[in-house]
C-alpha positions in Angstrom: 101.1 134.6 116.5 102.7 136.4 114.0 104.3 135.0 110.7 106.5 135.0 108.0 107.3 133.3 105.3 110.3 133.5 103.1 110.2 131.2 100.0 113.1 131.6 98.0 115.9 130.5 95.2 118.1 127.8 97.1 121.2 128.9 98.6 123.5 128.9 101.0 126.2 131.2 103.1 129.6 130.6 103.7 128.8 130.3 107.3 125.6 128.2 106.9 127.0 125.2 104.2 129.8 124.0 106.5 127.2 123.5 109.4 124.5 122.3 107.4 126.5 119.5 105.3 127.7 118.5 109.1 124.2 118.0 109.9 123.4 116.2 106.5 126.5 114.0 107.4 125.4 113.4 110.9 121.9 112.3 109.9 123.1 110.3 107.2 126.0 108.5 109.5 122.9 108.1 112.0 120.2 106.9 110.2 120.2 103.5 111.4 120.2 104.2 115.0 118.3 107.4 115.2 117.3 109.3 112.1 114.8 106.8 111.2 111.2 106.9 112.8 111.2 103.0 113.8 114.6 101.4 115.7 115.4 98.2 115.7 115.5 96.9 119.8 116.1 93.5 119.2 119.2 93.4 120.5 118.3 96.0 123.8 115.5 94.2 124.5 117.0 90.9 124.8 115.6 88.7 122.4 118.2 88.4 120.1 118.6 85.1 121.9 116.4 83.3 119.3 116.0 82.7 115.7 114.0 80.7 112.8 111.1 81.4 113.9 107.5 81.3 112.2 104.5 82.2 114.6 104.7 85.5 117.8 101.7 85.9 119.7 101.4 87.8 122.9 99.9 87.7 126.3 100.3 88.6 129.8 100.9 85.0 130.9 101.7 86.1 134.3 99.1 88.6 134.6 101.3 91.6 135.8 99.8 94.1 133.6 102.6 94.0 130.3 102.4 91.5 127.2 105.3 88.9 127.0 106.4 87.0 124.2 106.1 83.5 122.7 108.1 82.7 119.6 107.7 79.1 117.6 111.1 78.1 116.7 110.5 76.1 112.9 113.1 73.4 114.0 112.1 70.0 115.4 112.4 70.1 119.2 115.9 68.6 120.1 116.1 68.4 124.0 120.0 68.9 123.8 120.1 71.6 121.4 118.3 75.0 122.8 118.0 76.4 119.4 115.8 74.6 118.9 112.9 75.0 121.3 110.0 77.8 121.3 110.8 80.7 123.5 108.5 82.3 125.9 110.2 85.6 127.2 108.3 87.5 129.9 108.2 91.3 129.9 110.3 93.0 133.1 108.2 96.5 132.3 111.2 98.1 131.4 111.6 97.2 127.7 113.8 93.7 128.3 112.9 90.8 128.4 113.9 87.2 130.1 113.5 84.0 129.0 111.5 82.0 130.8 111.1 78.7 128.5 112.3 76.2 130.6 110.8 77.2 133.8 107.7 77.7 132.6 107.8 74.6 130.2 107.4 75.7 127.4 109.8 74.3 124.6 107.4 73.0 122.1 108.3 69.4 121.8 106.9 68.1 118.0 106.1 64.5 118.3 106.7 64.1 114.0 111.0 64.7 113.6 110.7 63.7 109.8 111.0 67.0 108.2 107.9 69.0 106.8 107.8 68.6 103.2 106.6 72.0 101.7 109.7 73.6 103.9 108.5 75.4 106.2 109.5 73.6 109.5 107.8 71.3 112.1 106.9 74.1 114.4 104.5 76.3 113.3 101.8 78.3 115.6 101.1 79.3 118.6 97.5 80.7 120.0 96.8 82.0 123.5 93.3 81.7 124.8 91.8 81.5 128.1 89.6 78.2 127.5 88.8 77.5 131.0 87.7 80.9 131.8 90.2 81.0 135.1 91.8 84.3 133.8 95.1 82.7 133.4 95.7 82.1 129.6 96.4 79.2 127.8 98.5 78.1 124.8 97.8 75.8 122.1 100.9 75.0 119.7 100.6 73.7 115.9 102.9 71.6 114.3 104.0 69.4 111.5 102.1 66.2 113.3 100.4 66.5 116.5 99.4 69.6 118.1 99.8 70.3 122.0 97.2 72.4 124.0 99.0 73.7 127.8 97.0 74.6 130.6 98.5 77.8 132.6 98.9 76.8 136.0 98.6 80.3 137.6 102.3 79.8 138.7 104.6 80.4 135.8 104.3 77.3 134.8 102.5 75.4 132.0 100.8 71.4 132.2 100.5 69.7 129.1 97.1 68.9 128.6 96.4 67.9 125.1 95.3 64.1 125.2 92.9 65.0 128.1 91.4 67.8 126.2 90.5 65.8 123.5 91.9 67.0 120.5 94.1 65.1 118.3 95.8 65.5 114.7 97.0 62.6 112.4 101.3 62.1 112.7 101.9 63.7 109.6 98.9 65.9 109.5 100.4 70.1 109.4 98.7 72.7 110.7 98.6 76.3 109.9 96.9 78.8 112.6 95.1 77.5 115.5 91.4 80.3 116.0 89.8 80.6 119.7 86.3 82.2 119.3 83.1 81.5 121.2 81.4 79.6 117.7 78.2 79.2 120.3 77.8 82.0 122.2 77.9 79.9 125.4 80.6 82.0 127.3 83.6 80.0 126.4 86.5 79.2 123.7 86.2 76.6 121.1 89.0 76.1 118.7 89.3 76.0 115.3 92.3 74.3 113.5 93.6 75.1 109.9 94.6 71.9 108.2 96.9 72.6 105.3 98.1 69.4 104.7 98.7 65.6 105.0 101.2 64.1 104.0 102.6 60.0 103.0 99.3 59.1 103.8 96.3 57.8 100.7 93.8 58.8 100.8 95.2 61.8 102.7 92.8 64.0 105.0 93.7 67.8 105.3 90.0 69.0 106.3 89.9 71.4 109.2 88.7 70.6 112.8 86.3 72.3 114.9 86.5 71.5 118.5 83.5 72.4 120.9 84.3 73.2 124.0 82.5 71.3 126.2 83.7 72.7 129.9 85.8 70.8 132.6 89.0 71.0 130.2 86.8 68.6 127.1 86.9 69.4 124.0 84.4 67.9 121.2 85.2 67.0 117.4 82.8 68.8 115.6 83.5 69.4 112.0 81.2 67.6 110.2 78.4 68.2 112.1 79.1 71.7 111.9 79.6 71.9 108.5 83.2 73.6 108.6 85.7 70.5 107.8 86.8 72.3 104.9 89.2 70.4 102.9 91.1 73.4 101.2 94.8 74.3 102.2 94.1 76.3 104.8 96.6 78.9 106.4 94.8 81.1 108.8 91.2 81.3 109.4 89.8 84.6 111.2 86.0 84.9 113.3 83.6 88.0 112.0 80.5 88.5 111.5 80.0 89.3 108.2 76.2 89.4 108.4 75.7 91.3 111.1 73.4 89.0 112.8 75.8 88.5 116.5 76.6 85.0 115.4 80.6 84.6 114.3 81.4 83.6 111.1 84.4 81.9 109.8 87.0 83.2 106.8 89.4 81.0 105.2 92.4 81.7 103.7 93.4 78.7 101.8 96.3 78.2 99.1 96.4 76.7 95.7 92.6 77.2 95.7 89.7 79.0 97.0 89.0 80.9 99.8 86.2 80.0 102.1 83.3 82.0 104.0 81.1 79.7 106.2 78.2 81.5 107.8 77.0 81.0 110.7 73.6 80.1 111.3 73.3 80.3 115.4 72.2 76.5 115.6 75.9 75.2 115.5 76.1 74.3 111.8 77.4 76.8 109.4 76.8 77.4 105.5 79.2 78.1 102.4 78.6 81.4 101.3 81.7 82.8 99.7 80.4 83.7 96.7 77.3 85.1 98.2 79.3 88.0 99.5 81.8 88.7 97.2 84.5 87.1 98.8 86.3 84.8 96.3 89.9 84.5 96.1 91.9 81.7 94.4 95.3 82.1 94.4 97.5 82.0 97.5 96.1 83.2 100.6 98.2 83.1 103.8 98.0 86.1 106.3 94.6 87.8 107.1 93.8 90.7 109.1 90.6 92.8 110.2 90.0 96.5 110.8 86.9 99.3 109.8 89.4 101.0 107.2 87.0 102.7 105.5 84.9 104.3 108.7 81.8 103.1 107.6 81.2 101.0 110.8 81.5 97.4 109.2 84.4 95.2 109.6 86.4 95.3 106.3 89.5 91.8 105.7 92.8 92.0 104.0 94.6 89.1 102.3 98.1 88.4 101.4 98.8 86.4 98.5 101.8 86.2 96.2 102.1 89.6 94.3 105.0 89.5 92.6 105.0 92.2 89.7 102.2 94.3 88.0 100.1 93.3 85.6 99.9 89.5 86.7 96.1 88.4 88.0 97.4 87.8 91.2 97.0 90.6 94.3 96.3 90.8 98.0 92.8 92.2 97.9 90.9 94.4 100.7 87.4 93.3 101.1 86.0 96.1 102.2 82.5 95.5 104.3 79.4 97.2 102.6 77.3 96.3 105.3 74.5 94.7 103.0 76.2 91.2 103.1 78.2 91.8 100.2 82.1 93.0 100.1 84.4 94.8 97.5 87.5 94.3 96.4 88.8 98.2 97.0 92.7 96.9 96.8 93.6 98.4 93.3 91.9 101.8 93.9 93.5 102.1 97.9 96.6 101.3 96.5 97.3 97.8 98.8 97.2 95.5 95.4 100.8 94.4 95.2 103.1 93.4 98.4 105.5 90.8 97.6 105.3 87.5 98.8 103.1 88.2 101.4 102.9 86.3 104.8 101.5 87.9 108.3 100.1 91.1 107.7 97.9 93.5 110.5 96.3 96.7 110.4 96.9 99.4 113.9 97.6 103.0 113.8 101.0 104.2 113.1 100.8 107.6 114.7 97.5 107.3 116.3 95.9 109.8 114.4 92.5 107.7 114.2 93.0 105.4 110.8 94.3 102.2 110.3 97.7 101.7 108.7 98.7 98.4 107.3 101.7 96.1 107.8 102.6 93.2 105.7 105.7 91.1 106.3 107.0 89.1 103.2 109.8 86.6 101.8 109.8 82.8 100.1 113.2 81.3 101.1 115.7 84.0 99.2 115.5 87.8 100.4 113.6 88.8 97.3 110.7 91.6 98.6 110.5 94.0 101.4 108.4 94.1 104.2 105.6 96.9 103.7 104.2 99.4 105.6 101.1 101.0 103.9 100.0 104.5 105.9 96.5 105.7 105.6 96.1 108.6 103.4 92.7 109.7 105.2 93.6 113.2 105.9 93.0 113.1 101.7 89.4 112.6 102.1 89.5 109.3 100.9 90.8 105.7 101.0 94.3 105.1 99.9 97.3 104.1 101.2 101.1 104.7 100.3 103.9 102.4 101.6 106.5 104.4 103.5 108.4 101.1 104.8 112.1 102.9 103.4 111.2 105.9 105.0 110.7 104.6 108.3 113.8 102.1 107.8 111.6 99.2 107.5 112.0 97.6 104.2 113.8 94.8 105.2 114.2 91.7 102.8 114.7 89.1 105.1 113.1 86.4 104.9 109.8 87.0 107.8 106.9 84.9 108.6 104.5 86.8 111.6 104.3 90.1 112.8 102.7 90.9 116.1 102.1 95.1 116.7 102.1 96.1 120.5 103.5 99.1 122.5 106.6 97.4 123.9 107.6 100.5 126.1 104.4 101.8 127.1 104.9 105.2 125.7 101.5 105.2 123.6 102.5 103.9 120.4 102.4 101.4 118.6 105.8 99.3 118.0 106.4 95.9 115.7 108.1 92.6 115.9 108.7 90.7 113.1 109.4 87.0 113.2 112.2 86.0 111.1 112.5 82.8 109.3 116.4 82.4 109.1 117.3 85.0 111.8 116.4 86.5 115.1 113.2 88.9 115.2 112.8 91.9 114.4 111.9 94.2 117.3 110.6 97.8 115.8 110.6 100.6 118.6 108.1 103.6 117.6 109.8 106.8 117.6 107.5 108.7 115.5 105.8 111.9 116.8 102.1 110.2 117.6 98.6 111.9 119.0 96.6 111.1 121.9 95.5 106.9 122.6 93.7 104.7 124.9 94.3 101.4 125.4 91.1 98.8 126.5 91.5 95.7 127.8 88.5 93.3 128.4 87.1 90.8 130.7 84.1 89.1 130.2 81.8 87.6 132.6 79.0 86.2 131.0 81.2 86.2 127.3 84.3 84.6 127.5 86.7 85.8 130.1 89.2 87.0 127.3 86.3 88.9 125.5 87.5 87.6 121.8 84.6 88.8 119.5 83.5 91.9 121.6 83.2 94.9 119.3 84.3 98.1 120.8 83.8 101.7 119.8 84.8 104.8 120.9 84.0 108.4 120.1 86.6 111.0 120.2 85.9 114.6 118.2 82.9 113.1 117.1 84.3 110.7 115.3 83.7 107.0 115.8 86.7 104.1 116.1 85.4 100.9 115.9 87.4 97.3 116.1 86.9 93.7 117.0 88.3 91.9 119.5 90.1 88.8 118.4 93.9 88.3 118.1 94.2 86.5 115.3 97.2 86.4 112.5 99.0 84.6 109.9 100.4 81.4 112.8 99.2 83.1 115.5 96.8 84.6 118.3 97.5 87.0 120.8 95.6 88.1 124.3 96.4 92.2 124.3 94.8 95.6 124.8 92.9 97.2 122.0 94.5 100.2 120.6 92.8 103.4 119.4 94.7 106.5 118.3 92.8 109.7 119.2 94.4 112.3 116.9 93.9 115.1 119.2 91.1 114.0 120.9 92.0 114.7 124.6 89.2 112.1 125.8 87.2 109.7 124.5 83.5 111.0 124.8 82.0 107.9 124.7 83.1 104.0 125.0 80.8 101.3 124.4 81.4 97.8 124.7 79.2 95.2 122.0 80.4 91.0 123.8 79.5 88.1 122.0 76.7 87.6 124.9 74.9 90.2 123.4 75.2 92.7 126.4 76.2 96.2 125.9 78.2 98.5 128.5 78.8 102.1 128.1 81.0 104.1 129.5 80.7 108.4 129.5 83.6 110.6 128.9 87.4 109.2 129.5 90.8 111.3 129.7 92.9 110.3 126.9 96.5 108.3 127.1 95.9 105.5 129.7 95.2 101.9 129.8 91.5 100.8 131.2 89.8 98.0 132.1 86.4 97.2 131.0 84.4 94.1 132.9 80.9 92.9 131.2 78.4 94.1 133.1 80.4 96.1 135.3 82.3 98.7 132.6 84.9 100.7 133.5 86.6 99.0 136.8 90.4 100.2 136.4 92.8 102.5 134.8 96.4 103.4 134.4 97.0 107.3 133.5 100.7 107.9 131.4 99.9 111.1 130.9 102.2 113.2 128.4 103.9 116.0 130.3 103.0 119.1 129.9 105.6 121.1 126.8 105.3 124.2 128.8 107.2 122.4 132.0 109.6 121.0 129.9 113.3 121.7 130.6 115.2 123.8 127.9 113.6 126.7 126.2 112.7 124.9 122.6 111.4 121.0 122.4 110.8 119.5 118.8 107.9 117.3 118.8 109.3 116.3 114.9 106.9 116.9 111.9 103.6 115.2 110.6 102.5 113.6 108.2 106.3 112.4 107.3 106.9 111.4 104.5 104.3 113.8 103.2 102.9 114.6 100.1 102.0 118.6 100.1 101.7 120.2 103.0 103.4 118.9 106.7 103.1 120.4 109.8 106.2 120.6 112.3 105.3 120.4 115.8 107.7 121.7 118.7 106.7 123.3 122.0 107.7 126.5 124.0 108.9 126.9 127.7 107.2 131.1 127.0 106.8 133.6 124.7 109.1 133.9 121.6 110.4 133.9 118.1 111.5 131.1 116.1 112.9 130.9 112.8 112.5 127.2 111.2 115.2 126.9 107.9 115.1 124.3 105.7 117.4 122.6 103.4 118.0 120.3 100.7 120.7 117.6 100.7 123.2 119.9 99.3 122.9 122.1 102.3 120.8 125.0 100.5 118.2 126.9 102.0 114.3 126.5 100.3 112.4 127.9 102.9 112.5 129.9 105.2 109.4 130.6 108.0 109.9 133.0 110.8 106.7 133.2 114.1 106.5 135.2 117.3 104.1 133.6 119.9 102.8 135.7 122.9 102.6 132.4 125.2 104.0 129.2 125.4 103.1 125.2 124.7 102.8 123.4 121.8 102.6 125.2 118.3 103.5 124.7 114.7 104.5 125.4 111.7 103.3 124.4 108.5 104.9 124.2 104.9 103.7 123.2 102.1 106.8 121.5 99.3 104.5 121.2 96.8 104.2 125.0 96.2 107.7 125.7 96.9 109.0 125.5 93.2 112.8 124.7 94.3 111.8 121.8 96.5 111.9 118.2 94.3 110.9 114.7 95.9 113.8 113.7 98.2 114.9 114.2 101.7 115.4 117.6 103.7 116.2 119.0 106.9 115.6 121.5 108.9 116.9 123.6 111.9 114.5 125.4 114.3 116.0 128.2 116.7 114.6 130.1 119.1 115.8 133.2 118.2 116.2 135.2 121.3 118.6 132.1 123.2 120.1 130.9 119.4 118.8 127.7 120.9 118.8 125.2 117.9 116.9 121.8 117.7 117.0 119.8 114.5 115.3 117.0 112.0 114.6 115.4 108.8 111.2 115.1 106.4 110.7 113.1 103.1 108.9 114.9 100.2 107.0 112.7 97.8 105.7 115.2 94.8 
């Protein structure tokens, strides 16, 4: 390759400013529909159809291989008023969706109608788990009063079951998130219920309820004898185990008061130990999420809270996992402190380049903060984060409860669907340039079937990914692959496998960007290759593959790809249509290649938006794009 660069005073031609302040016009005019990385689908993908929703969780209720969708609608269930129900909308595998609800039975109906009283409807969660181990998976639905627990019939349909399971809540009893994990290591689901409140009732009982599950479809009261009837207001609880000793442990995020870690001591009874290990938190907490941020092998948790303005004592923290039974707050220093008012929230790889991003969704009951989307500065050499939400087009301000992160069109990336509480969803398609993946899904044998608390990692470049397997969100719980963004990695050298029996698989070298299978005891028993196709058989002469990082704070790297040899010449400009840069290459072959440029020593370029044109200088053939500079 050969290359030159031509830094330079801005300007422009006579012949270059009419064309380039089209462009800039075009973009701009654009933005919404295509000159932002993330597109809103909702609408496409036919699930505009609901709205007022608090809890989305996924799973592949039907079992043909993609992740459909169940919604909680917040409204009390009105039989003549469809608004009003829950909405379970099965995937067609071609990014649409139909709406399945009444077939499959699904509605939601609340037994309490009187209205919540702290406002935030009579329908709250939902929580898929396979409890009877029959690979079909089951759904289990809070509410303001009783809660209802369906049994999947295999057949599209769903059998009410909660009365003969055994579990129960008082009429005006309101529950936050409902938790399947394996609390006994015994191979199947028990279930954990945050209690946030009771109301009308004195005294009134708001402790949480551990259920055993005691096979044959029983389920057994266990919370006092397990020690983990916590009495706090209790949002969403999340199983790790923050000890490192196989057993899972419990976190608690509880409003207007503490926090809760309850240890698990492998006898089934559990200990309070939130001070022990540097977890305390006593403001707000709602949404939780769980990811090895910090690469350090341990399982770090993020909290929302209400962070309304700088300065105030309040702020979501990141507990990140020393791995000596003791966690730090690292929030202020990565730069994750302050979100608004902060509801679901969930860590996944934006561009699968290996680290874990963070989203948090936000809003009271008046459009007051944006949603946030925090990208992982790790290409910095170390932990911080900076929210690029605007840049991607996804600082909305509406008011949103849950967000559930899955790859919608199977192209290898991760997309996101916000639940709304005043309006329909939010569905996020993820057009951003992205590396190489693999997707693992899990089925346990001697663990429980769905594999929830199975630790995976996987070596690619000689890097490990690790992440726990466990679904669980602010109001919700979702059955789905795990996700791992390979940079470019094209395999995965190694794959291994940690279930909640104890037993290890591991699995040798696997080609990159496909979905696999992994069975206990069995490891790798099926895969689906989407391979990327090759740039050097792509039609046309020039492909842009877009730029990376973006936003970017020094130096970004656009990526495009070849049909042979050739020159290109890649311009850029600023908003007034002048030229800062200018980089010329010749390559002897074809494929992917790129060029770099680094804003922060060009001494014209200021923080703001510009765009560029690459041609291929021997066809004139033009492709063009946008960047964001953040000096």
């Amino acid at each position: 390759m050969h290359l030159w660069d031509g830094s330079r005073k801005p300007r422009s031609t006579t012949c270059q400013q009419p064309l380039i302040l089209l462009l800039v016009a075009a973009l701009l005019a654009g933005q919404e529909a295509s000159g932002q990385e993330f597109v809103r689908r909702t609408q496409e993908a036919g699930l505009a159809t609901v709205a007022r929703t608090n809890g989305v969780a996924l799973a592949d209720y039907d079992r043909d291989g993609d992740l459909d969708v169940y919604f909680v609608v917040q409204d009390s269930y009105k039989a003549s008023d469809p608004r009003t129900w829950n909405r379970l909308f099965a995937n067609r595998g071609d990014g649409t969706f139909s709406d399945v609800t009444t077939t499959a039975g699904l509605a939601g109906r609340n037994a309490t109608t009187t209205a919540n009283p702290n406002g935030m409807g009579n329908k709250m969660g939902a929580a898929w788990g396979d409890y009877d181990n029959d690979s079909w998976p089951d759904l289990l639905l809070t509410h303001y009063g009783p809660n209802q627990l369906f049994h999947n019939n295999g057949d599209g349909t769903f059998t009410e079951v909660t009365s003969q399971a055994g579990i129960s809540t008082r009429r005006n009893q309101l529950t936050g998130s409902a938790l399947w994990f394996d609390y006994d290591r015994d191979g199947d689901l028990d279930l954990y219920l945050s209690i946030y409140a009771e109301f009308f009732a004195q005294p009134n009982d708001r402790s949480n309820r551990l259920y055993e599950n005691l096979g044959e479809g029983r389920f057994l009261n266990v919370s006092t004898a397990s020690g983990t009837a916590d009495a706090g207001a209790t949002w969403t609880t999340v199983a790790l185990d923050a000890n490192n000793d196989g057993h899972l442990d419990l976190y608690l995020a509880n409003d207007f008061g503490p926090n809760k870690l309850y240890l698990n001591n492998g006898d089934k009874t559990f200990q309070e130990r939130t001070a022990d290990f540097g977890l305390e938190d006593e403001f707000h907490g709602m949404g939780l999420t769980i990811a090895d941020c910090d690469g350090n092998g341990y399982f770090d948790l993020y909290l929302t809270n209400i962070t309304q303005s700088a300065g105030l004592p309040e702020t979501n923290p990141l507990f990140l996992n020393t791995g000596q039974n003791r966690f730090i707050n690292g929030a202020p220093a990565a730069g994750v402190a302050l979100a608004g008012w902060g509801w679901g929230t969930e860590f996944f790889d934006l561009e699968n380049d290996g680290d874990e991003d963070l989203a948090v969704v936000t809003g009271n009951f008046q459009p007051d903060f944006a949603n946030v989307i925090f990208r992982n500065l790790a290409e910095q050499g170390t932990l911080l984060f900076e929210n690029i939400a605007p840049a991607l087009g996804m600082d909305d301000s509406t008011v949103a409860r849950a967000v559930a992160i899955f790859d919608y069109d199977n192209d290898g990336d991760s997309d996101l669907l916000i639940s709304n509480f005043f309006e329909s969803p939010y569905l996020y398609q993820n057009t951003r340039p992205h590396g190489n993946w693999l997707a693992i899904k899990l089925t346990g044998t001697i663990s429980n079937r769905d594999g929830f608390g199975a630790v995976v990692e996987v070596v690619a470049n000689g890097v490990a990914h690790r992440k726990l397997h466990h679904g669980a969100h602010f109001l919700s719980q979702s059955i789905r692959p795990l996700h791992f963004g390979l940079g470019s990695a094209p395999q995965a050298e190694r794959i291994t496998v940690t279930w909640p029996s104890g037993h290890r698989d591991e699995i040798g070298a696997v080609p990159a960007n496909q979905s696999i299978r992994i069975r206990e005891q069995s490891g790798l028993v099926s895969s689906v290759s989407r391979p990327a196709e090759s740039p050097a058989t792509m039609p046309g002469a020039l492909r842009l593959l877009g730029n990376h990082p973006n936003p970017f704070r020094g130096t970004t790297n656009f990526r495009f790809a070849l049909a042979g040899p050739g020159e290109v010449e890649l311009k850029i400009f600023n908003v007034q249509g002048q030229v800062v840069q200018e980089i010329r290459a010749s390559y002897s072959s074809g494929g992917e290649k790129s060029l770099a440029w680094n804003g922060r020593q060009t001494a014209v370029a200021s923080s703001g938006i510009y765009f560029y044109i690459l041609t291929l200088r021997s066809t004139g053939v033009s492709v063009v794009g946008k960047t964001f500079l953040v000096k």
